[in-house]
KOLTORZA-324666 format. One record per residue: residue in three letters; z negated, y negated, x negated of N, C-alpha, C, O in turn. Coordinates in steps of 0.2 Angstrom, whole numbers, plus 5000, padded with zeros to 4 digits. Atoms other than C-alpha are relative to their C-alpha. Last residue first. Layout:
REM residues N
AlaZYXZYXZYXZYX
...
This chain:
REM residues 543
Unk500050064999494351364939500449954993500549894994
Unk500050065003494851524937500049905002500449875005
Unk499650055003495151674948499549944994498949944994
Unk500450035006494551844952500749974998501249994996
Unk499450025005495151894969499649964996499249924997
Unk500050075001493351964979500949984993501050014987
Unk500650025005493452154980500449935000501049925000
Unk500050085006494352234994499649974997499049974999
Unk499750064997493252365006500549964993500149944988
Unk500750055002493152545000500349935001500949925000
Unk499750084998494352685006499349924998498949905001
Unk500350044994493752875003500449924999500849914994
Unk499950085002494553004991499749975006499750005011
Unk499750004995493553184992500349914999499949874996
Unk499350035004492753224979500549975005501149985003
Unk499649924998491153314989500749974994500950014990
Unk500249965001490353164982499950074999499650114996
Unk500850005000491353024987499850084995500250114991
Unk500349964995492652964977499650025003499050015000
Unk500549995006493552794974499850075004499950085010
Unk500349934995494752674985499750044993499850024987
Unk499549944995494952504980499850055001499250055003
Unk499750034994493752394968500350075002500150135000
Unk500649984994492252494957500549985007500450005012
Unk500249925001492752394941499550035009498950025012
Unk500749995001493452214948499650064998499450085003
Unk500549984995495252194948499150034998498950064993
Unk500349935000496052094938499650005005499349965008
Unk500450015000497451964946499450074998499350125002
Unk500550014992498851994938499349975000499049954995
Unk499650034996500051894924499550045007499350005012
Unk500350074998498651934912500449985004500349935006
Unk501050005000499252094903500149915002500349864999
Unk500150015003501352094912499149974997498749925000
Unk500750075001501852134927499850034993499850094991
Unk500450005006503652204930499349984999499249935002
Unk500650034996504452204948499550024993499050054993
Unk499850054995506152244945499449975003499449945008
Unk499850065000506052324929499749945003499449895001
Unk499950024996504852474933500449915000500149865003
Unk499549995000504652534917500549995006501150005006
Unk499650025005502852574920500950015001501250065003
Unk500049955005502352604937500549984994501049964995
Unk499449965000501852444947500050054995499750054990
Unk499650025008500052404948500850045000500950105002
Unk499749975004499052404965500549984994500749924993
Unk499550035005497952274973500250054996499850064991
Unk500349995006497152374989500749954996501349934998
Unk500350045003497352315005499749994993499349954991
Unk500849994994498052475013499549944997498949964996
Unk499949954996499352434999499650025003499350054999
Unk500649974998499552284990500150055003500750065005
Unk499949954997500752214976499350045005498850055002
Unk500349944998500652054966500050035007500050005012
Unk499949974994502151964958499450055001499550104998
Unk499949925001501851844944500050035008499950005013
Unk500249954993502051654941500250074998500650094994
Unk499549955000501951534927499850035008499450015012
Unk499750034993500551444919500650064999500850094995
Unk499250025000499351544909500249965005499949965011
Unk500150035010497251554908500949964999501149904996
Unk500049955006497451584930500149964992500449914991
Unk500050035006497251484946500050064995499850124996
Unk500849965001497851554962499849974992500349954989
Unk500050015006499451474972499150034999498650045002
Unk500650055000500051564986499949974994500249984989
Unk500050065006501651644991499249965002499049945008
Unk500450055001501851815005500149954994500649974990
Unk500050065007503151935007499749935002499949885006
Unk500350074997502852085021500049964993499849994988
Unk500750015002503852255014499749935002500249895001
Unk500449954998505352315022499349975000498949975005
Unk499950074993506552175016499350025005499049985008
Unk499949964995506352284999499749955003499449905000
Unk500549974995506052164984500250045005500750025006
Unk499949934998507652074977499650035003499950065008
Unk499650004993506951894983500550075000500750095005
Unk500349994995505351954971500550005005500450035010
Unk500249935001506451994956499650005007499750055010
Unk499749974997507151824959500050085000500450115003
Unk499850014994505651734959500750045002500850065008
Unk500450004997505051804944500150005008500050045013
Unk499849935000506451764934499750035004500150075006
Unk499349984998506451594940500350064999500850085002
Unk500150004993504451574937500750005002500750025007
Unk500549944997504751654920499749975007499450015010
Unk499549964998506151524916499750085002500050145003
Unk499650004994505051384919500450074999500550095005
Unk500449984993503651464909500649995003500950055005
Unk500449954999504751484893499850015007499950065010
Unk499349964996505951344896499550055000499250045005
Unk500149935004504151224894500750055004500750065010
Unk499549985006504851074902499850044996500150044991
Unk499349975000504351124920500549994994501150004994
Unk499849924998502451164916500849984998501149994993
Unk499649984995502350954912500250094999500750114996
Unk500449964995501050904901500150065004499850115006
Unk500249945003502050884886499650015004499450075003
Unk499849944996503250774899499550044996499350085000
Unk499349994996502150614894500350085003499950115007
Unk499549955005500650604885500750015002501150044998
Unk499749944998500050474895500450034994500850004990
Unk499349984999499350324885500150065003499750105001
Unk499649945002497350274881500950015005500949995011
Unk500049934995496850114882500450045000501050034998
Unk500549955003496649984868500050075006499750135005
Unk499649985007497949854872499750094997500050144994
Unk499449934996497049874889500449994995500950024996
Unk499350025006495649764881500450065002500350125001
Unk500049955006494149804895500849974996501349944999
Unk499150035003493949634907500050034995499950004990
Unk499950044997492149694917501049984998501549985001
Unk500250095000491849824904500449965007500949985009
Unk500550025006491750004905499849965000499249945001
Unk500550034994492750034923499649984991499449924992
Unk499750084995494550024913499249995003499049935005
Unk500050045003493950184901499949925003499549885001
Unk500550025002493250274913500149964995499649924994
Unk500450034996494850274922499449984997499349924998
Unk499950074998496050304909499249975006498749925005
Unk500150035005494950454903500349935001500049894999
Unk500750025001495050514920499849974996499549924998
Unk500050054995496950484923499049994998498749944996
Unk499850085001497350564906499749965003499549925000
Unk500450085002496350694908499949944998499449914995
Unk499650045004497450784921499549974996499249924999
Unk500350044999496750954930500349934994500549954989
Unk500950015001497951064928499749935001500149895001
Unk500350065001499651104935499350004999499050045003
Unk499450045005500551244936500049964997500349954993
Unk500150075004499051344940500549974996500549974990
Unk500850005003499551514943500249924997500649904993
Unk500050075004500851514957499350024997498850055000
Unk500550055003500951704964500249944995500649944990
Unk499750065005502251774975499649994996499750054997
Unk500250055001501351934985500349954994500249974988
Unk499850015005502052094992499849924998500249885001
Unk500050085001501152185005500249974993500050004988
Unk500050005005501052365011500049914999500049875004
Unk500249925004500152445026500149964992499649964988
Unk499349975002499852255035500050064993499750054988
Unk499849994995498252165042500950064999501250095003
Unk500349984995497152185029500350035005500250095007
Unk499849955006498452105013499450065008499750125008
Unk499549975000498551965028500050074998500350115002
Unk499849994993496751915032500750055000500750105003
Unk500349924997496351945014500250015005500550075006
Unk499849905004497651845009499750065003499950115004
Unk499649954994497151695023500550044998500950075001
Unk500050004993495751665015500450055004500350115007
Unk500249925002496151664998499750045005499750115005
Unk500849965002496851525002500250065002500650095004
Unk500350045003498651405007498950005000498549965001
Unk500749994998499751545011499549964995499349974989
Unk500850065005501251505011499650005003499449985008
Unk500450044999502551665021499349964995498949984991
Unk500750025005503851725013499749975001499849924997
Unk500849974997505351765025499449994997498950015002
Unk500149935001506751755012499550035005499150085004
Unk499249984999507351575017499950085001500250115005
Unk500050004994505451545014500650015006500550025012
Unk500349945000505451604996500149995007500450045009
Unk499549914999507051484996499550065001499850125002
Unk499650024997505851315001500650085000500850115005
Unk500549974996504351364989500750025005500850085005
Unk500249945000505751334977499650045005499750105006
Unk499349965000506351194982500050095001500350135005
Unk499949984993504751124985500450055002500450095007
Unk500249984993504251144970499850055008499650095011
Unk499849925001505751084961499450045002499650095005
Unk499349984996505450934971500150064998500250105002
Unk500049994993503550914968500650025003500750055008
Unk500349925001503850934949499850025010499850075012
Unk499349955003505150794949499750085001500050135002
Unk499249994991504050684961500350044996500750075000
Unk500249984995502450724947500650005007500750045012
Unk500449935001503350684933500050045007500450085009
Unk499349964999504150534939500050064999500450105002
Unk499850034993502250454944500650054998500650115001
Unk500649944997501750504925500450035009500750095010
Unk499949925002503250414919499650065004499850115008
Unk499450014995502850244931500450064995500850094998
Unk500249984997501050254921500850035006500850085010
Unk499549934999501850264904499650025008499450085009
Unk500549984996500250164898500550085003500550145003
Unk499849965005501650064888499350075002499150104997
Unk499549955002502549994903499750054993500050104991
Unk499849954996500949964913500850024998501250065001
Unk500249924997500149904900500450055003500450105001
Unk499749945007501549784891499450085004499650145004
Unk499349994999501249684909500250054994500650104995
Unk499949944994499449704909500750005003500850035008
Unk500649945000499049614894500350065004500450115002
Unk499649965006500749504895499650064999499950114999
Unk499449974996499749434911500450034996500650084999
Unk500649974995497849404902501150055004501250115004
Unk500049945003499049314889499750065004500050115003
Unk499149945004499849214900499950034997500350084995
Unk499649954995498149174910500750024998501050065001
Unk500449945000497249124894500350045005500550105004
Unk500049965003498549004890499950055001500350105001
Unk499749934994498348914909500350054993500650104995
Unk499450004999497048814899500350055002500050115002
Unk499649975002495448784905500750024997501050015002
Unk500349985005494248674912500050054994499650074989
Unk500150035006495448574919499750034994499950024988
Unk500250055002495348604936499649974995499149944996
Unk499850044994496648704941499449944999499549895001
Unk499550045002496348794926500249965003500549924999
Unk500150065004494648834931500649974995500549934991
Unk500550065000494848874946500049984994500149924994
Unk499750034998496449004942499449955002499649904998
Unk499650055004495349094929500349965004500349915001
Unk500450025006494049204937500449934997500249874997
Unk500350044996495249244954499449964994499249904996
Unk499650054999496449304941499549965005499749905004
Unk500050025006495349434932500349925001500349874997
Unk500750025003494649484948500249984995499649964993
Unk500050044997496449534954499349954999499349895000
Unk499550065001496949604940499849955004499849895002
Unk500250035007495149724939500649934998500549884995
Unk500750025001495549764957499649944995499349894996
Unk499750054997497549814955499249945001499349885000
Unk499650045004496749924942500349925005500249865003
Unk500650045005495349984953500549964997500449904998
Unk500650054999496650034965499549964997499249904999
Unk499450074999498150094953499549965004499549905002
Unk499750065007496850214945500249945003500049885002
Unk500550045002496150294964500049944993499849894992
Unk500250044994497950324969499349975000499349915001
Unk499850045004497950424951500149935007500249875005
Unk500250025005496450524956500649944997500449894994
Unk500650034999497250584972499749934997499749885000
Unk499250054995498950614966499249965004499149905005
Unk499850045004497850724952500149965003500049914999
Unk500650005002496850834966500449934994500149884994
Unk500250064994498550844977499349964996499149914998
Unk499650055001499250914960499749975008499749915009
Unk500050045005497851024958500549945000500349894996
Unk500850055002497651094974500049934993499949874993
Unk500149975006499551164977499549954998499649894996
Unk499949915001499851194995499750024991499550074989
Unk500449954995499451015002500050084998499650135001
Unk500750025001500050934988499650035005499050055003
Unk499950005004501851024993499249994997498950044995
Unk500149924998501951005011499450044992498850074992
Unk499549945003502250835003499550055001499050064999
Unk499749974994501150675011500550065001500850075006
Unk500849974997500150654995500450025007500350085008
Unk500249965002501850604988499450055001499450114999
Unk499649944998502150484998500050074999500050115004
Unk500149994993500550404997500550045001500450095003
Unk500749954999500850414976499950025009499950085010
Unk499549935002502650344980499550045000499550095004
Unk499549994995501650184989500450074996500850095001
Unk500549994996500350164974500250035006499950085008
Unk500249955001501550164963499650025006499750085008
Unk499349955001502650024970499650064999499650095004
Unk499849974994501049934973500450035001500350075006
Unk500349954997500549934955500150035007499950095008
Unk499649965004502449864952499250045000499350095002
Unk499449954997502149734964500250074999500550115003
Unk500349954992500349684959500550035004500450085007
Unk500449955003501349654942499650045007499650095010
Unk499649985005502649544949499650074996499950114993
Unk499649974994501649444960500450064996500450105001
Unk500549974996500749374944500350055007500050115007
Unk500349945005502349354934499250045004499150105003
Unk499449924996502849264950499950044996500050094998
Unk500049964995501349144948500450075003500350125007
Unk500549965003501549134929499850025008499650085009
Unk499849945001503349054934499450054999499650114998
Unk499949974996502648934945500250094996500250144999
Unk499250005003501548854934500350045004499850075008
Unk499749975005499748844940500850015000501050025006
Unk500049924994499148684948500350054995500450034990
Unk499449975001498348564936500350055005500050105007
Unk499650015006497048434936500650015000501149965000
Unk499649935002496348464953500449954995500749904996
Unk499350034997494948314955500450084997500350124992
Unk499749945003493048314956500849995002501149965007
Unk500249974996492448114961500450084997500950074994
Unk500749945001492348004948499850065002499450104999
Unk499949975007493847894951499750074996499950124994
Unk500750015008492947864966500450044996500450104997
Unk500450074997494247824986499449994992499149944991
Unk499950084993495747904982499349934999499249884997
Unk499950055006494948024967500449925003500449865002
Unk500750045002494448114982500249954996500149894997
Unk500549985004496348184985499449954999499549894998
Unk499850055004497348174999499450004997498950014999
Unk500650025004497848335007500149924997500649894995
Unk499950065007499048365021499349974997498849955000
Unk500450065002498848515032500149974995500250004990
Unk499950035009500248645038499349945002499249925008
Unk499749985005499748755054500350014994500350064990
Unk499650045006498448705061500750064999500750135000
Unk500450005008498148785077500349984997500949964999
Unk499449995007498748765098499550004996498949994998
Unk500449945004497248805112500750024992500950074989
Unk500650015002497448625120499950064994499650054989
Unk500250035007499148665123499649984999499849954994
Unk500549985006498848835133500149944994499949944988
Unk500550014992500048805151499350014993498750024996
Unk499750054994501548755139499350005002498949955003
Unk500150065004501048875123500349955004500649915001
Unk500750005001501149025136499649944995499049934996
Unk500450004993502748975145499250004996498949954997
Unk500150094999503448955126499849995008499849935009
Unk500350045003502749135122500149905003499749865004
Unk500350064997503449215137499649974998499349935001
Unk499650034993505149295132499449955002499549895002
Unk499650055001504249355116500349945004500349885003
Unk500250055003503049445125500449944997500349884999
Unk500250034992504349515138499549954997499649904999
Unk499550054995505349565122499649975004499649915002
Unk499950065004503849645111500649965005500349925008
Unk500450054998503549775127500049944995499749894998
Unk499750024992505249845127499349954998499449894998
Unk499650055001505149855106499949985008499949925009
Unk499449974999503349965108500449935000500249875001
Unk499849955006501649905101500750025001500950044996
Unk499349975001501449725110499850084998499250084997
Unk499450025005499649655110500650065002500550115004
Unk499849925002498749665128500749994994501249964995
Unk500549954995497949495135500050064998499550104999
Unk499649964995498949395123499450055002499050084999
Unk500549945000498149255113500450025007500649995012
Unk500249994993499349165104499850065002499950125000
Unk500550064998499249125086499750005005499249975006
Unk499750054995500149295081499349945001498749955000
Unk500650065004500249435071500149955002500749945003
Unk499850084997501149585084499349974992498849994989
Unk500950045001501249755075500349935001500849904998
Unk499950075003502849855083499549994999499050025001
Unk500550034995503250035084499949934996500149914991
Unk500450065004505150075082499349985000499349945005
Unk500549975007505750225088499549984996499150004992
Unk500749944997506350175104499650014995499050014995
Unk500850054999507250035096499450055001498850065000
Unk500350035008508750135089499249975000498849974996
Unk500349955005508850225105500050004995499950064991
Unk500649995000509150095116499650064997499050074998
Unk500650005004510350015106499550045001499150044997
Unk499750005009512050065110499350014999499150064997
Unk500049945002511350075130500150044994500050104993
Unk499449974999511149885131499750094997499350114993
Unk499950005008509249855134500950035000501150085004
Unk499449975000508749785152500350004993500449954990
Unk499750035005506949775151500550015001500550055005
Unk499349955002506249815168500149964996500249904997
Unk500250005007504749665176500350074994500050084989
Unk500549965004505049715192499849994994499550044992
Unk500650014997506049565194499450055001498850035001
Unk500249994992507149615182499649985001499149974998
Unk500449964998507049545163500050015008499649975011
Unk500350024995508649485153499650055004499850115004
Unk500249924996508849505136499949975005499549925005
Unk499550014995509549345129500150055002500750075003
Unk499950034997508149325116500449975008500249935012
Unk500749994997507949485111500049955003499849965009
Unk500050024991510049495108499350005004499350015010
Unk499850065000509549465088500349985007500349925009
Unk500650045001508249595087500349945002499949895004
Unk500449994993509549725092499649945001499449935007
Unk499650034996510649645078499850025008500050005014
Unk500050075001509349665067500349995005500149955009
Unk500450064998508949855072500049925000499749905004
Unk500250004992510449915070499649975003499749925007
Unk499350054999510449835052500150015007500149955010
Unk500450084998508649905049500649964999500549904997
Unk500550004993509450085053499749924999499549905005
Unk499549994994510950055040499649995007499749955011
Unk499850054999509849995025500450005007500549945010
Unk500150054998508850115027500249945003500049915008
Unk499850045004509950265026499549955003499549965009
Unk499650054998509450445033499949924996499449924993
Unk499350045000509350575025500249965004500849965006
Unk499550035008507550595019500749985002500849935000
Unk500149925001506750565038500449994992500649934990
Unk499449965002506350375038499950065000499350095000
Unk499849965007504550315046500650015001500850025007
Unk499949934999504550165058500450024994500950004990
Unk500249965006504249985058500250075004500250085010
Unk499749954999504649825068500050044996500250024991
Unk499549965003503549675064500050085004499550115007
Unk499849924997503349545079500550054994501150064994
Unk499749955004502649385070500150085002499850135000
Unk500249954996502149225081500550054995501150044993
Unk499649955005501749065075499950075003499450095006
Unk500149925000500848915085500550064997501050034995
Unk499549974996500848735086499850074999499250084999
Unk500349944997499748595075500550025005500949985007
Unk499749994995500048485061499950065005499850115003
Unk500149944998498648405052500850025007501049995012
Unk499549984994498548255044499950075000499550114996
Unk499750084997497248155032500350035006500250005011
Unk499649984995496248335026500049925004499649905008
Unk500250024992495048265012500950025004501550005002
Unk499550024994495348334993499650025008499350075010
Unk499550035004494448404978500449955004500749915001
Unk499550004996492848484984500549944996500349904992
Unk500049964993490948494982500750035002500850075007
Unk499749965002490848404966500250085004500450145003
Unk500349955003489548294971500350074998499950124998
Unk500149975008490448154967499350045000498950034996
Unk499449985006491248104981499750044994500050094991
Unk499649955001489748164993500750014997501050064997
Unk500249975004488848004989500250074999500150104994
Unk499850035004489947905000499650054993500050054988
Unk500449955004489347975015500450004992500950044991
Unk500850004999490047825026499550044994499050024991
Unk500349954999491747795018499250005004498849975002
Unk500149964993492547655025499650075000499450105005
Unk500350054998492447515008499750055008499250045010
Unk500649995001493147665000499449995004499050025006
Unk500150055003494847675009499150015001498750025005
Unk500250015006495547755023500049954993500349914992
Unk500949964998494947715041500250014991499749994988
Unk500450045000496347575041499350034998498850004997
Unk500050025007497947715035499149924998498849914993
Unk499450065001497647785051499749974992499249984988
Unk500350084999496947955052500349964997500749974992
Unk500450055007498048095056499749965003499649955008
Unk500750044997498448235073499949974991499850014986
Unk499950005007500348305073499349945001499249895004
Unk500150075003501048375086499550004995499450054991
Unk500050034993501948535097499549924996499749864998
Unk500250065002502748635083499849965007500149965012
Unk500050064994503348815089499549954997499049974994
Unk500550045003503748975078500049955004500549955008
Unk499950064996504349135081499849944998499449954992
Unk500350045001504849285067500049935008500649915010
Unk499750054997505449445071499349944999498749955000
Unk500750034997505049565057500649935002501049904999
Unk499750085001506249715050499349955006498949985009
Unk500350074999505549855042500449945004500849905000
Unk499750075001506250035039499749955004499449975009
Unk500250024993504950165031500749945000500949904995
Unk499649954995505050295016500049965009499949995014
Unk499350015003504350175002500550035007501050005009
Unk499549925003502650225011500749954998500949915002
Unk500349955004501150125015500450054998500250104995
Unk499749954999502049945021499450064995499150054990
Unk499649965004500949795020500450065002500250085007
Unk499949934997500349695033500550034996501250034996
Unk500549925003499249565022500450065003500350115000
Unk500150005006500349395024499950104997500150144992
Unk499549954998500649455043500249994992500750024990
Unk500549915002498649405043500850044999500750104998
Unk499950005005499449215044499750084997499550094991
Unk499449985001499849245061500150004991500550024988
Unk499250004992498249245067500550014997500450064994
Unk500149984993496949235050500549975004500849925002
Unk499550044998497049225029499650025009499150065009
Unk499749944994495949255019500249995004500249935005
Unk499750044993496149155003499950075004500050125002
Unk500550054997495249204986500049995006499549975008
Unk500449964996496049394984499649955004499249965008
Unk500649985004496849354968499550035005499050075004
Unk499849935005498649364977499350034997499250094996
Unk499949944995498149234991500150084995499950144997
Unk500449994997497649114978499850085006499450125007
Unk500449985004499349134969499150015000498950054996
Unk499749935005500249134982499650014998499250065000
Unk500349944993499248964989500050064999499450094997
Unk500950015004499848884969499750065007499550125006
Unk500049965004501848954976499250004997498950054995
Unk499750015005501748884991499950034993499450074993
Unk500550015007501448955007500450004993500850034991
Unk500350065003502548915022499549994994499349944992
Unk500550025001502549065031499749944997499249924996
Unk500250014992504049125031499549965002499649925007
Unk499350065000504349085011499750005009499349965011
Unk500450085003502449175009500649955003500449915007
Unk500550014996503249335018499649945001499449915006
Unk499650014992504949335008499549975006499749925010
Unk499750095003503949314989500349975009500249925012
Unk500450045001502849454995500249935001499949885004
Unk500250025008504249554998499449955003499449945009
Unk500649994999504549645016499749984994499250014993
Unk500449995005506249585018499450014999499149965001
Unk500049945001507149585033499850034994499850104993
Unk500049975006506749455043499850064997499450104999
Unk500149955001507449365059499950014993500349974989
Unk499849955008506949215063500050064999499550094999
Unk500249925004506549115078500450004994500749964991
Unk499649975001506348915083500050074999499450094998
Unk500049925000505348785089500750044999501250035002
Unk499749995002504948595089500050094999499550114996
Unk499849934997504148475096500550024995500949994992
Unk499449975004503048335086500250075002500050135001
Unk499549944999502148225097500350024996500549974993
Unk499650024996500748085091500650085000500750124995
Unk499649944998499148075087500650015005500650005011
Unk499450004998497947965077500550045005500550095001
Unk499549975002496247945072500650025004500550045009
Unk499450045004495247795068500650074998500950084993
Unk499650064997493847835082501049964997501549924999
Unk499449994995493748015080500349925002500849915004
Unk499349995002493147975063500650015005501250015005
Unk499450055002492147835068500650054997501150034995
Unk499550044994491147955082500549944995500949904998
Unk499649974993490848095070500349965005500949965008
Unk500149964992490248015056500650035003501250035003
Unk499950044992491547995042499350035003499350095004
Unk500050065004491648075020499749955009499449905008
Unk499350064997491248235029499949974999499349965000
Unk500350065006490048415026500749945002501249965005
Unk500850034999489748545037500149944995499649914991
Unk500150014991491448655032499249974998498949984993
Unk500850055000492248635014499849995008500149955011
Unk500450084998493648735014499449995002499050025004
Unk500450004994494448835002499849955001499749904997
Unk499749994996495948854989499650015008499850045013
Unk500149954999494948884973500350025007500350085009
Unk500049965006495448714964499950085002500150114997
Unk499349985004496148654978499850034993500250064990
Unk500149985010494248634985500650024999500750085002
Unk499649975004494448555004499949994994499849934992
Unk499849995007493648435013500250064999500350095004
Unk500249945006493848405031500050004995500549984993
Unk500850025004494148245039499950044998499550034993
Unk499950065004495748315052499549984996499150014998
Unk500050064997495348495055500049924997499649914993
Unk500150064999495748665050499949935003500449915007
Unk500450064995495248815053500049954999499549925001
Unk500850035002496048935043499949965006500349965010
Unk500450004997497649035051499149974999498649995002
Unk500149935001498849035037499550025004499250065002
Unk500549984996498648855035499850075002499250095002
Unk499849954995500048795024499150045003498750075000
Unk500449915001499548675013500250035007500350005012
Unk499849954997500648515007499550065001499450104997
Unk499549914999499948414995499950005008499649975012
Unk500249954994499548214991500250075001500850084999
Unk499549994997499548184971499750005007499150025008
Unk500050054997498348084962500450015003500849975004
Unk500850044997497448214953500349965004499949945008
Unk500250014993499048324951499549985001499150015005
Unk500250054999499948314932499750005009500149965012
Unk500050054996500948474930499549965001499250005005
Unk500649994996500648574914500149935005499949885003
């Protein structure tokens, strides 16, 4: 446990507000506003400032946590602050928060940076003998006084756009870089015209951009052509704008400088328990990001119940990610200052590290993409055959109405309602910090319709007795709920639901694969005897 009460630090600013004399809490990573060891007129008096120029770009191509913080200058203790949710970040430092929502996207991010000086106070102004407000050492308000301050500007233009399935990320955010890389020595017409070589201009088009930045632009970027012109005129803009430069980095010197007595940071946290912490919000994030995908499949859209789970388990990963982060924002103070040791946070991290393998949450998740592919697959060849998806009861009747005869696919509840996810969930809101040694596990594939051969091989026999069918006849798919899973084929004619004649192989139905019909449905006689025609009766389904 490294030893920090008399150290000076490094802080990276991420867009806070800093300024020279400020206090600052290292133990929670905030600052102390309305409060100062100096008046006002002797702190401006003993304070210093001299040029520091300096700028450059960067391309990057990684979207990690760890890559984002590296750019950005935050150190591994900040991270860890930044990760519980303590730190908010602002202007360029908000390019910390822009997360990706899909696995299915390429990313690359231009980075700018410009230094312009560097404002401290003189070594004369510190020192006990100089404080004014001397009784604000020790009231516990704060760990450290801001001595220096670097100021300049940061600018982050990332480049995003959804993938189709076949194509390669790494190849499209490889064009991309090297387009990113002639942005500089792009030249712009006197109309104001990009000039893009012709190779590229239709790698970039696609790309929309999100500006984070220091400087204030009258209209942020979204397209590559209008990122260039921005880019081209930041150091113009930080020229005729240097009064309206920001911190950057701040240098801390701690209270215990001037009163022994005064609150002081103990310890920072380890570095390794912080990447254990990143490391876990990764691996919810990972889920979370498949689950969005997942919700974005034709598929979730057509079969209630699996959008209705993909839901629910999108709501899991967020409270979880929630209850980690609250669990971390609780303990990093007071390890940082003493009051604790960072034990409790490796066990707290082992907790939720054996969970999320033994919880079988990254099973579940495999489950649901395996059953979404086969599917879709499936859906995918009725539609080869003509076979319109019909996603309600709705638009059966409309159909079974509008045409003499009709033949219909049926999905019966492939998937039921999960209550795994629920039972997790209620479990985890119980208590503030519930013992996740103690919480319930996924059952694994025994949920899964597609390892039962049974069912599976009654939805594939099913399906091919349907793609023999006469071409003649209109071919529908829906799903409907029913006691079994599987699928069956129902038949209509003048809107009525009919029953094939016994022994009829190629289109069999078996007790409970239809839907029953109501006593009293379809046609019936009147009085004279005569047959008459009566409206469709409500489809009797199952919740």
């Amino acid at each position: 446990m490294e030893k920090e009460s008399n150290m000076t630090i490094m802080v990276a600013a991420v867009g806070r507000p800093f300024s020279t004399g400020m206090l600052y809490d290292c133990r929670n990573d905030t600052l102390v506003p309305g409060l100062s060891l100096w008046k006002r007129e002797n702190l401006s008096q003993f304070m210093g400032e001299r040029p520091q120029l300096y700028s450059d770009f960067e391309i990057i191509t990684s979207d990690s946590t760890e890559d984002k913080s590296s750019a950005l200058n935050v150190s591994a203790s900040l991270k860890a602050s930044f990760l519980s949710g303590m730190v908010e970040v602002e202007g360029s430092g908000k390019y910390l928060k822009n997360d990706v929502k899909s696995k299915n996207h390429a990313r690359v991010t231009l980075k700018y940076e410009a230094y312009t000086k560097v404002q401290e106070l003189s070594m004369d102004h510190l020192g006990r003998d100089n404080v004014d407000y001397k009784d604000i050492l020790t009231k516990g308000v704060a760990t450290h006084v801001v001595t220096a301050v670097l100021y300049g500007a940061q600018a982050f233009f990332v480049f995003d756009r959804e993938l189709s399935k076949d194509e390669d990320r790494q190849n499209i955010e490889g064009h991309l870089k090297v387009a990113i890389q002639k942005i500089p020595k792009v030249s712009i017409e006197g109309e104001g015209s990009v000039c893009i070589d012709d190779k590229f201009s239709k790698t970039v088009e696609e790309f929309s951009c999100k500006y984070h930045g220091d400087f204030f632009l009258e209209e942020n970027p979204v397209t590559f052509v209008e990122s260039i012109k921005v880019y081209q005129s930041l150091p113009k803009l930080l020229e005729a704008h240097m009064t309206h430069v920001v911190p950057l980095k701040v240098w801390l010197l701690p209270l215990t400088y001037f009163d022994s007595e005064a609150a002081k940071l103990v310890c920072q946290i380890k570095a390794d328990l912080v990447h254990r912490a990143q490391c876990v919000l990764e691996d919810i994030t990972d889920l979370e990001l498949r689950c969005n995908d997942a919700m974005k499949t034709t598929i979730a859209q057509q079969f209630p119940d699996i959008g209705k789970n993909l839901k629910n388990f999108r709501n899991l990963c967020f409270n979880l990610k929630v209850k980690f982060q609250q669990n971390l924002a609780k303990r990093l103070p007071l390890i940082r200052g003493g009051d604790e040791k960072d034990t409790g946070l490796d066990k707290s991290l082992h907790d939720y590290e054996n969970f999320l393998f033994r919880s079988n949450l990254n099973v579940w998740m495999e489950n649901q993409e395996k059953e979404i592919s086969l599917l879709m697959a499936i859906t995918d060849k009725l539609k080869k055959k003509g076979t319109k998806i019909l996603l309600s009861e709705k638009d059966l009747y409309k159909e079974i109405l509008s045409e003499d005869r009709v033949m219909c696919f049926v999905f019966h509840s492939l998937t039921s309602t999960d209550s795994f996810l629920s039972d997790l969930s209620i479990y985890l809101n119980k208590s503030a910090e519930p013992d996740l040694n103690a919480a319930p596990a996924d059952r694994g594939d025994k949920r899964n319709w597609f390892f039962s051969d049974n069912v599976f091989d009654e939805v594939k026999g099913t399906m091919a007795r349907f793609s023999e069918s006469s071409k003649e006849i209109k071919r529908l798919a829906m799903v409907l709920a029913a006691e079994h899973k599987g699928a069956s084929i129902h038949e209509y004619e003048d809107g009525d639901l009919i029953k094939e004649p016994k022994g009829d192989s190629s289109n069999a139905y078996e007790d409970g694969d239809l839907i029953k019909e109501p006593e009293g449905a379809g046609s019936s006689e009147d009085k004279h005897g005569n047959r008459k025609k009566k409206k469709p009766a409500p489809l009797q389904t199952e919740s």
